[in-house]
Phi, psi and omega in degrees: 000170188284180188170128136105201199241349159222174175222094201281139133247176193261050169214050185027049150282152152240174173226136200245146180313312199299322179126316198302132181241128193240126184229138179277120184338298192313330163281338179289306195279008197254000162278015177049045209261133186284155203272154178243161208241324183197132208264141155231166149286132184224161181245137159289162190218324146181187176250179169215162201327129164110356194108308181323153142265164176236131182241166157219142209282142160321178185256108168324183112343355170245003187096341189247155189244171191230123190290148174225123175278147154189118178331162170038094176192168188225128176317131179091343150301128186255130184236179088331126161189133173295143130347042182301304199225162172210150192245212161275346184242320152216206195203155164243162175231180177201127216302086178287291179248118191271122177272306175244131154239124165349151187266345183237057161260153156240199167272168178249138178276326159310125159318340198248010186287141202071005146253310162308160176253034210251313186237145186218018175241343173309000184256013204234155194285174187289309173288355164276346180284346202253326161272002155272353200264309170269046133267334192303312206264012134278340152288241267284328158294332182297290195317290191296317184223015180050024171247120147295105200274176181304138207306341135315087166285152144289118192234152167249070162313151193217148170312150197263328159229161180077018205254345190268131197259346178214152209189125195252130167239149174264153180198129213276163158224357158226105062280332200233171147256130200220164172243158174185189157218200165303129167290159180297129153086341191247177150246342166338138176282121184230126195273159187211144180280305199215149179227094191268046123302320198267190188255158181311335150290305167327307180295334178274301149359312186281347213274312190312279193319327186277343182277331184257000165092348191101336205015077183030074177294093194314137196302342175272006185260135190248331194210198179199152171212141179246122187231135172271140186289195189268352184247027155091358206262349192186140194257157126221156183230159181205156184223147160274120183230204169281145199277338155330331209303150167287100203304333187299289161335325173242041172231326140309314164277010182249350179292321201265352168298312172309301198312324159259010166230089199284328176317299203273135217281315185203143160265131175252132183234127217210128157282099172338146176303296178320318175223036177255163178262015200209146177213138176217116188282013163291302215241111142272358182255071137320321173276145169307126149010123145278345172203156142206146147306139166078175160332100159308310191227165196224120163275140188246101218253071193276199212275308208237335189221179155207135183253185191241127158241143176273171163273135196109331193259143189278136185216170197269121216285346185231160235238333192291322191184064159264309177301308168006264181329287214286309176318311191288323178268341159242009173298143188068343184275104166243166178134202214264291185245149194226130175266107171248126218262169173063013221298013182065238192242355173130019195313331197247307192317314192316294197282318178325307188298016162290308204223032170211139175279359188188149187204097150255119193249150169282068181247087178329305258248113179286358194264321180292330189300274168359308174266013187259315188298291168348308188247022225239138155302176189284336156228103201211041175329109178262142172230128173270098164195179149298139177293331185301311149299337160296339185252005187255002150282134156316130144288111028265199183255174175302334192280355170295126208232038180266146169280354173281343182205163226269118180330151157083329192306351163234029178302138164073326188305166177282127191275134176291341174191139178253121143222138221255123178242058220289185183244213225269000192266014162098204168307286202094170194295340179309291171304336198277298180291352165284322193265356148273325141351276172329302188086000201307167200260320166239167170196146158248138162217147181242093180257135203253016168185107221279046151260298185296350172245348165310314206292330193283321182285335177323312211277349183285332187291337204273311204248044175083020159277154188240158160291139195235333199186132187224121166232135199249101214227131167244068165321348219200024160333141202068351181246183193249022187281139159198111205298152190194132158262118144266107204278133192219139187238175175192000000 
């Protein structure tokens, strides 16, 4: 609740008990900040999918009114908010005066909330943050796609801070050496002390390196990143840079980085997206390593298994309900063959091979793939391509040669459970019809953005699948992010 008589942020706004939020010109203007042209009153009316409230304009002279997104807001708050962009169907805004505030904003315990661009939620208590979040992603299969999920979601509360086992900094080496991310809404560099999202090893990291000056960090490392194992105790990091970069300088600097931050077990260096000529939005190591120190990869310890993650490779971001998770999406499930399409480093193939006799797995990504060869049981068949391309192939391909069982013999069978973990642009039409095709008797999906999975289960619904379990994983507290398993039998 409010308290005391203001709330400074550190780009001299304040938000005052009364609600008023004021950012000083001066400031706006040495941020280059566009001049707005015109301030209106709005009523929120709730939020949606992306952070936003949704406001409406008065009604024009034609009778019609025009939606306005505008960030840190609350259903039911009457604001003030300038005008940034206005498009023909709507305009975004920014939030200037709180005329009425919710009786349940709070303070954001970060300093940096409403400048970083990280978080979007922090004015909201945790548990209202988790029922706007199934509500959101109940309109949005409704909106989109005209399904009605079960009237029970499920929600998976997650400790609300300290929960990202990884954590990406963009990183200056001038005038100073500073950490930071993105201003909200920007690509501007906005420096940082701390990030109390990310875990308390991380944090501790930042507070060292920013305490050591960087120990002359070469001026070409742009950005760094960090994962922590599960129980918190050791890092890897891997960084990005220019591809030029002199390798010898930066194997000086990650030798002297261990040495004064001993958690980290090993550095990896990738040329950056800024100065590769090849980009694969599969891959984010798309390129060879250009150097590293130390520890190629960090073992990852859940509850029941444990895997090798690389520098580069995708795991799953909150340190909290990753055991959930891995239950909810393979619990009850047996039987002979199991597909797992998008599979990572093996997160779900790892426990699945428990209780399926053939495990065909999917991975694009050549870095996951790897540690998926790594962590994967003796049955467990990986395969590196695209799912889209994997599924316009017979399964397994020919060339499979275990001797327990007789080339060729599941080409084409129908698989006992598909489950697909795709990345936020969803299946696409492609995948979604090769796995009607299949006909497999359930599928799970797992999604990081309830548009793209409305749009991918409506075509599953259509050919006869049902929703059977809608679960709602808050991976991504403070934020507007959400992850959701849909479980479907037919």
């Amino acid at each position: 609740m409010w308290s005391g008589h203001s709330c400074p942020l550190a780009d001299g706004s304040a938000i005052s008990r009364q609600g008023c939020w004021q950012e000083s010109t001066s400031r706006r203007a040495a941020r280059g900040a566009p001049r707005y042209t015109e301030s209106l009153q709005l009523s929120i009316e709730k939020l949606i999918y992306g952070g936003d409230g949704l406001a409406r304009t008065p009604a024009g002279a034609d009778g019609r009114s025009k939606a306005v997104f505008v960030p840190f807001v609350l259903p039911g708050e009457k604001i003030e908010a300038n005008i940034r962009q206005e498009k023909p169907g709507f305009a975004r805004g920014a939030l200037t005066h709180l005329i009425e505030a919710s009786p349940n904003r709070i303070e954001a315990r970060c300093p940096y909330f409403r400048q970083c661009g990280g978080c979007h939620y922090q004015h909201i208590p945790y548990k209202q943050q988790m029922q706007f979040k199934a509500g959101i992603l109940r309109e949005t299969l409704q909106r989109i796609a005209k399904i009605e999920p079960p009237s029970d979601i499920c929600l998976h509360a997650s400790p609300p801070w300290n929960y990202r086992n990884r954590t990406r900094l963009q990183l200056r080496t001038a005038p100073e050496f500073a950490l930071g991310y993105f201003r909200f809404g920007s690509h501007e560099f906005l420096p940082i002390h701390e990030c109390p999202i990310s875990s308390p090893l991380i944090n501790r990291a930042i507070t060292r390196l920013l305490e050591l000056g960087g120990l002359n960090c070469p001026a070409a490392v742009e950005e760094i990143e960090l994962f922590a194992d599960a129980a918190d105790e050791h890092l890897l990091a891997w960084a990005f840079c220019g591809r030029d970069t002199d390798r010898t300088n930066l194997l000086r600097w990650a030798e002297a980085l261990q040495g004064k931050l001993p958690e980290i077990s090993g550095i990896t260096f990738f040329s950056s997206r800024r100065s590769s000529e090849q980009r694969s939005d599969d891959d984010p190591t798309y390129a060879e390593p250009l150097a590293h120190s130390g520890a190629k990869s960090i073992r990852y310890q859940t509850k029941d298994y444990e895997y090798q993650v690389s520098a580069g490779a995708f795991f799953q971001v909150n340190r909290y309900l990753i055991d959930e998770l891995i239950s909810v999406v393979t619990g009850n499930a047996t039987g002979n063959v199991a597909l797992d399409l998008y599979a990572g480093v093996g997160l779900f193939s790892v426990p699945l091979a428990e209780k399926f006799h053939h495990i065909f797995s999917v991975e694009a990504s050549h870095t996951s793939h790897a540690d998926f060869v790594h962590n994967a049981p003796a049955n467990v068949k990986a395969f590196v391509a695209r799912t889209e391309d994997f599924l316009k192939t017979d399964y397994p391909k020919s060339d499979y040669r275990r001797s327990d069982y007789p080339k060729n013999r599941l080409v084409r069978q129908r698989p006992d459970l598909v489950v697909l973990d795709p990345p936020r642009t969803g299946a696409g039409k492609a995948v979604i019809a090769s796995l009607v095709e299949l006909g497999a008797p359930r599928v799970r999906y797992v999604s990081c953005d309830p548009a793209t999975l409305a749009r991918d289960i409506a075509v599953l619904l259509a050919a006869g699948y049902r929703i059977e379990e809608a679960h709602l994983f808050d991976l991504f507290p403070e934020t507007f992010h959400i992850e959701s398993v849909i479980l479907l039998g037919r």
